[in-house]
Phi, psi and omega in degrees: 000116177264172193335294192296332169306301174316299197287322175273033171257303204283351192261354158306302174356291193287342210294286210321299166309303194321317187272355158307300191285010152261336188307305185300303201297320193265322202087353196234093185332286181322286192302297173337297208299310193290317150359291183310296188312324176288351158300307191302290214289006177281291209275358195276337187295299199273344203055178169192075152301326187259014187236146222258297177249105202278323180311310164311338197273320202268008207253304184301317195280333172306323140331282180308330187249346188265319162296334147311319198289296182273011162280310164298310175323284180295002164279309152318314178307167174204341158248174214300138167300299195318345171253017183272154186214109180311194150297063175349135153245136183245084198248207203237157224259348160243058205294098173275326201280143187300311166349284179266021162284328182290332175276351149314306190283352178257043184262194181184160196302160172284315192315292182330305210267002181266328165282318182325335202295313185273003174270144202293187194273318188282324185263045179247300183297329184295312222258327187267333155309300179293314198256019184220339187216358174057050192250112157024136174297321168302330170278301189326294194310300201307341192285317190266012182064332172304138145322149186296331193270346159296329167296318181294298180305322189306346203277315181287338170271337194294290181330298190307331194279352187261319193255003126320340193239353181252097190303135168286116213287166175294157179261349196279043198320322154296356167254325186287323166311339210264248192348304181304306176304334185277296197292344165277339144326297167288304120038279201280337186266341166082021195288025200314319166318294184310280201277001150296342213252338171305315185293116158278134178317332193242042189300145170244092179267123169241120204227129182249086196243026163079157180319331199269013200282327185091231179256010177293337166253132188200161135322110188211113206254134160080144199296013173244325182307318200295324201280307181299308151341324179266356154300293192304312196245057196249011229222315171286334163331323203247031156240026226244132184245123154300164148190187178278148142234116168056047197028034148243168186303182208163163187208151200233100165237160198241154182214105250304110168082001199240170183280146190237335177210166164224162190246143131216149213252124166241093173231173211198119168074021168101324223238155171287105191240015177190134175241139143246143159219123189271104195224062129269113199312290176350275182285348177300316206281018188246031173215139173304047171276063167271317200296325176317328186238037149282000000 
């Protein structure tokens, strides 16, 4: 085995973590992977020879082009954070292939990554190195220009708002799939009782249909506002494919024949208490649902 062989063996080692920790930092399968790719080609430049611990140097660097990314990202915008819905992972509601068990275990709630979304690029990178990966504060800072204890704080503001704001999910996957059919029943059936009973009172639908959208992105607060909305699109529901989104349930609908939204379901205490839906035609066409009809 020469040299390069040995060095892309051992940074295979590392991909699965690498693509956990752009996944978190972007939000973006697709963004994720060129992350990964751009580590390699960083570490294929420099070699590592002088490096002690290569997952950490390569953790750090991912780190680093993933915090470029959302710096530009967040230069660039023009629509609200508060209406962003990431990129979804999406698998079929029965992942058998190892593959996509793997890509299941390196998903994370949607509800997480959509407040990760409103947090600013330093206190992202703080709170998902550390509290998602544990990595040393000491490491943290130089990625962030910051003192450990400046690193530290951001990762403490970073917190609160992830557990103020991230609802805790049912532990049950077969009650939560339950709880979702029922409300896509009631949905399809025009069922408004039924889907308020579906519904927690202070439920949060959030629909990302992009900057050109108009009024299709919106905010929609309470078991009843939320209900007349599943009445109104009740017409994609019966074109609505199950699936994992982000390993909680979820629906895939189509409009002819092209993809028109993806769903995922947050639920808690039996009730549905958070929808995100991503129907921006831009970014749908960057997340994978090829796997649905393998």
């Amino acid at each position: 085995m020469n040299d390069h062989e040995w060095l892309a063996e051992r940074f295979e080692e590392n991909r699965s973590h690498l693509r956990a920790v752009a996944y978190r930092m972007l939000g973006s399968l697709s963004e994720a992977e060129d992350a990964v790719q751009e580590a390699w080609l960083r570490l294929n430049r420099s070699g590592a020879d002088e490096v002690e611990n290569l997952g950490g140097w390569l953790t750090t660097v991912v780190g680093r082009v993933c915090l470029d990314q959302l710096r530009m990202r967040k230069a660039r915008r023009e629509d609200p954070l508060e209406v962003r819905v990431p990129e979804p992972v999406v698998l079929r509601a029965d992942p058998a292939d190892p593959e996509h068990q793997a890509l299941l275990a390196d998903s994370v709630g949607l509800a997480l990554l959509v407040v990760l979304e409103t947090l600013s690029p330093v206190e992202r990178l703080a709170f998902v190195l550390h509290d998602m990966f544990a990595m040393p504060f000491d490491e943290i800072a130089p990625i962030v220009d910051r003192t450990p204890a400046a690193a530290r704080q951001l990762a403490s503001r970073a917190r609160r708002r992830v557990q103020g704001n991230v609802p805790a999910s049912d532990p049950d996957p077969a009650r939560r799939r339950e709880v979702v059919d029922a409300f896509l029943a009631a949905s399809r059936g025009g069922d408004f009782e039924a889907l308020l009973a579906a519904l927690d009172p202070d439920v949060l639908l959030r629909a990302d249909a992009g900057a050109a959208s108009g009024g299709l992105t919106k905010l929609v607060r309470g078991a009843r506002a939320v209900a007349e909305q599943a009445l109104t699109f009740s017409r994609f529901a019966l074109a609505g494919r199950p699936a994992l989104v982000n390993g909680g349930p979820g629906l895939v609908t189509t409009q002819n024949g092209q993809p028109f939204s993806v769903m995922g379901f947050t639920v808690a205490h039996g009730r549905i208490v958070e929808i995100n839906i991503l129907a921006d035609p831009a970014r749908l066409r960057r997340v994978d649902l090829t796997i649905l009809d393998e």
